[in-house]
C-alpha positions in Angstrom: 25.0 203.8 77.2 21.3 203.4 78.1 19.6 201.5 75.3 22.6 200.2 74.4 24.3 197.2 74.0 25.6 195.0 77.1 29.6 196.0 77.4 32.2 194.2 79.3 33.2 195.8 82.3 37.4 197.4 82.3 39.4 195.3 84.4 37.1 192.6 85.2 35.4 194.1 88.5 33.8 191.1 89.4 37.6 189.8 89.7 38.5 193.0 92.1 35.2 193.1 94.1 35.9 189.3 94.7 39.0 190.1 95.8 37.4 193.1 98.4 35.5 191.0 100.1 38.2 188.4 100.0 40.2 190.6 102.5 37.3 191.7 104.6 36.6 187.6 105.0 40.4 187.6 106.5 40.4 190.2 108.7 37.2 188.9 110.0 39.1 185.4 110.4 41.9 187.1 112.2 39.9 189.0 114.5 37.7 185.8 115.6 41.1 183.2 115.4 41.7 183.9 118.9 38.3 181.9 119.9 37.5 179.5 116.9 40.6 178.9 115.5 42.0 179.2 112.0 39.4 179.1 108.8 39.1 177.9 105.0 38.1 181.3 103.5 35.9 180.6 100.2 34.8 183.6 98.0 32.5 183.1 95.1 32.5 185.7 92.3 29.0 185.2 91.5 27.6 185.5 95.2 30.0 188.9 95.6 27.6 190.1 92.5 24.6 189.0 94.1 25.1 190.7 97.3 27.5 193.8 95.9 24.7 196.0 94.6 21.1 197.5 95.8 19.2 195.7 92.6 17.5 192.9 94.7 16.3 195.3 97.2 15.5 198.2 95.1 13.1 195.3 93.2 12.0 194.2 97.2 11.2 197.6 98.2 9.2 199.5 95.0 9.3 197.0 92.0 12.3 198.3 90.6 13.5 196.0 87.8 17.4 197.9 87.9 18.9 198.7 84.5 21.5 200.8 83.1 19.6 204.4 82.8 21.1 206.5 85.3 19.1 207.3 88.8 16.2 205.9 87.4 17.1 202.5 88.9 17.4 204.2 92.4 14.3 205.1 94.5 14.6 209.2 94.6 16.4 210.6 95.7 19.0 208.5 95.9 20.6 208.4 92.4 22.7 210.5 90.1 21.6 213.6 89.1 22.4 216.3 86.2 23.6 219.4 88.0 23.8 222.6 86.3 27.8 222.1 85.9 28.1 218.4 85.9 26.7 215.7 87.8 26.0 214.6 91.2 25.8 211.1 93.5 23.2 211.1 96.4 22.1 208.4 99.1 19.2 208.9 100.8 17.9 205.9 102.4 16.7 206.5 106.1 14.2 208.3 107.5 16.7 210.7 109.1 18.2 211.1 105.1 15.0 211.6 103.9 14.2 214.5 106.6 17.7 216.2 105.8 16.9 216.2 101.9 13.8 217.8 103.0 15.6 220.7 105.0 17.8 220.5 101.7 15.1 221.2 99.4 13.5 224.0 101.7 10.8 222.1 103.1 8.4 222.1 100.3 5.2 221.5 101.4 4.5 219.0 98.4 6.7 216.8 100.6 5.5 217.2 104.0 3.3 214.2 104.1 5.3 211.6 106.4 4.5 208.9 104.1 7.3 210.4 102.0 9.9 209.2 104.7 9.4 205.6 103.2 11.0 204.5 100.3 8.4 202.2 99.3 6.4 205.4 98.9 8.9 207.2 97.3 9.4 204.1 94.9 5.7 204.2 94.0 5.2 207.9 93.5 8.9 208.4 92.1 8.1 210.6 89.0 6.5 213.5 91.0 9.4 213.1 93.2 12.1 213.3 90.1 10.7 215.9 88.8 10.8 217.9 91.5 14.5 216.5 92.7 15.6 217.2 88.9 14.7 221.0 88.5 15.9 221.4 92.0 19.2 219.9 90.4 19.6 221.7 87.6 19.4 225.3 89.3 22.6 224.8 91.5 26.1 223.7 90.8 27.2 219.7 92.0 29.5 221.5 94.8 27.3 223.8 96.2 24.6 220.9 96.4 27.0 218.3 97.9 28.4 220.7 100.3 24.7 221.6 101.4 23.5 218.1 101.3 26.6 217.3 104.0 25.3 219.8 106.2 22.0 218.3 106.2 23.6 214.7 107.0 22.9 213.3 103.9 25.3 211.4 102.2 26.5 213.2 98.4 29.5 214.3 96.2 30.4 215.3 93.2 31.0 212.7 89.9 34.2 214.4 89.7 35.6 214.4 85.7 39.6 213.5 86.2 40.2 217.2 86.1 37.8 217.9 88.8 40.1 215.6 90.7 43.5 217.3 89.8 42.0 220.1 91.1 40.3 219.6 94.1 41.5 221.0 97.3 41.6 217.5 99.2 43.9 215.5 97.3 46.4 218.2 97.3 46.2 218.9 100.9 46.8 215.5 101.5 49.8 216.0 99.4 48.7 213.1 96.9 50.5 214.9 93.8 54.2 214.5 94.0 56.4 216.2 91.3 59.1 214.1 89.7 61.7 214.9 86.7 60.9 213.4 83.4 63.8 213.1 80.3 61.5 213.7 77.9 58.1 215.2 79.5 60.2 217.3 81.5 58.7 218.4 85.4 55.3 216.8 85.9 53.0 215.9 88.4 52.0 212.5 88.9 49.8 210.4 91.4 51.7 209.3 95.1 50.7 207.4 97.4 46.9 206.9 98.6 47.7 206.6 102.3 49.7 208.6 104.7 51.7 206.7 107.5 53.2 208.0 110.6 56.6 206.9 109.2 56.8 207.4 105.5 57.7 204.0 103.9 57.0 205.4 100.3 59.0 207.4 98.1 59.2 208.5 94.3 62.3 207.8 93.1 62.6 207.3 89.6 60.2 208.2 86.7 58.5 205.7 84.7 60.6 203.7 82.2 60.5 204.8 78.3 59.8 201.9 76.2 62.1 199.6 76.0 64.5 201.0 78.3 65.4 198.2 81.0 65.1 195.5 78.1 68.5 194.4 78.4 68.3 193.8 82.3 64.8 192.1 81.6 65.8 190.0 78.9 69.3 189.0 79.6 69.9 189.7 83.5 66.2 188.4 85.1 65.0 186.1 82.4 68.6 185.0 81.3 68.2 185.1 77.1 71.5 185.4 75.1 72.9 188.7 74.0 72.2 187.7 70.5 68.4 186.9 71.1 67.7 190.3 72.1 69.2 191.8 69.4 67.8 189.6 66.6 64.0 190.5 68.3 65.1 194.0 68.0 65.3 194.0 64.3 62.5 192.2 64.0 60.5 194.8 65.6 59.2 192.1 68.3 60.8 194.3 71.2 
């Protein structure tokens, strides 16, 4: 939370950023084996961080020192912003952005000055501009905003909640929910697959496991422990 303590990260994101650019390094080495030849791939989790975010050239740009508070660490108005039913993502970083927001906002004339088109500007002159950007926020819903902001070719969505997600339209045309037969829960929908092929090679098949169930072919068929083992870790309560 801003003001907050530091907090560690869930599931060690420097690990699966590392591990993004890691592929994009070998699909760069496949496409180039042809003319230099195969290539020692090195990825360093601390030079993924130092390139990952916008922080050094938010600080290059307007003096931005980036810390956790929300859009204030982004020049405006890029950022997250509180929407009258939730909240809201924006990117605005060209000058072709920066003229879409403009046609987004209605073309205020507090913002026709071209010097607005730079973000250096924008950096140094940022709390007229969040003002503005935040009461222009708070009158419209995050859809209605993103859906506009589209339109005018600048990159936005929604912060979608998980129930936001369940129920957007996308997902479910894409057929990402797939219904499956629980013992206990009964019919459900659960998450499928995150790509579509041209020759389905995924299926649902079974339901998730209730605890404890495949024990016996865990224990004593893949990891070979004696019948006796498993039951003494049983009444102890270890399994």
């Amino acid at each position: 939370e801003p003001g907050g303590p530091p907090v560690t990260g869930p599931g060690k994101q420097v690990y699966d950023l590392a591990g993004v650019y890691a592929a994009l390094s070998i699909m760069i080495a496949i496409v180039n084996r042809p003319a230099v030849g195969g290539q020692a791939i090195d990825i360093s989790a601390f030079d993924v961080l130092a390139s990952h975010g916008n922080s050094m050239y938010r600080y290059a740009l307007a003096g931005v020192v980036s810390s956790r508070s929300g859009h204030q660490s982004a020049i405006p108005p890029s950022g997250t912003w509180h929407c009258a039913d939730g909240d809201l993502e924006m990117q605005a970083w060209t000058p072709n952005h920066w003229e879409g927001f403009r046609k987004l906002m209605g073309e205020p004339e507090e913002l026709k000055d071209p010097q607005w088109s730079h973000a250096f500007y924008r950096g140094q002159h940022r709390d007229q501009l969040e003002a503005m950007v935040s009461r222009f926020m708070l009158a419209r819903s995050k859809q209605d905003v993103a859906a506009q902001a589209q339109d005018c070719h600048v990159p936005a969505g929604p912060v979608n909640t998980l129930a936001d997600f369940v129920g957007d339209p996308q997902p479910r045309s894409r057929g990402f929910f797939v219904e499956t037969a629980h013992p206990v829960l009964g019919t459900l929908e659960v998450p499928g697959a995150p790509y579509l092929l041209s020759r389905p090679a995924w299926a649902l098949r079974t339901p998730a496991p209730e605890l404890g169930q495949h024990n016996e072919a865990v224990y004593l068929g893949e990891l070979g422990y004696p019948a006796g083992t498993l039951q003494a870790w049983q009444r102890e309560g270890i399994v």
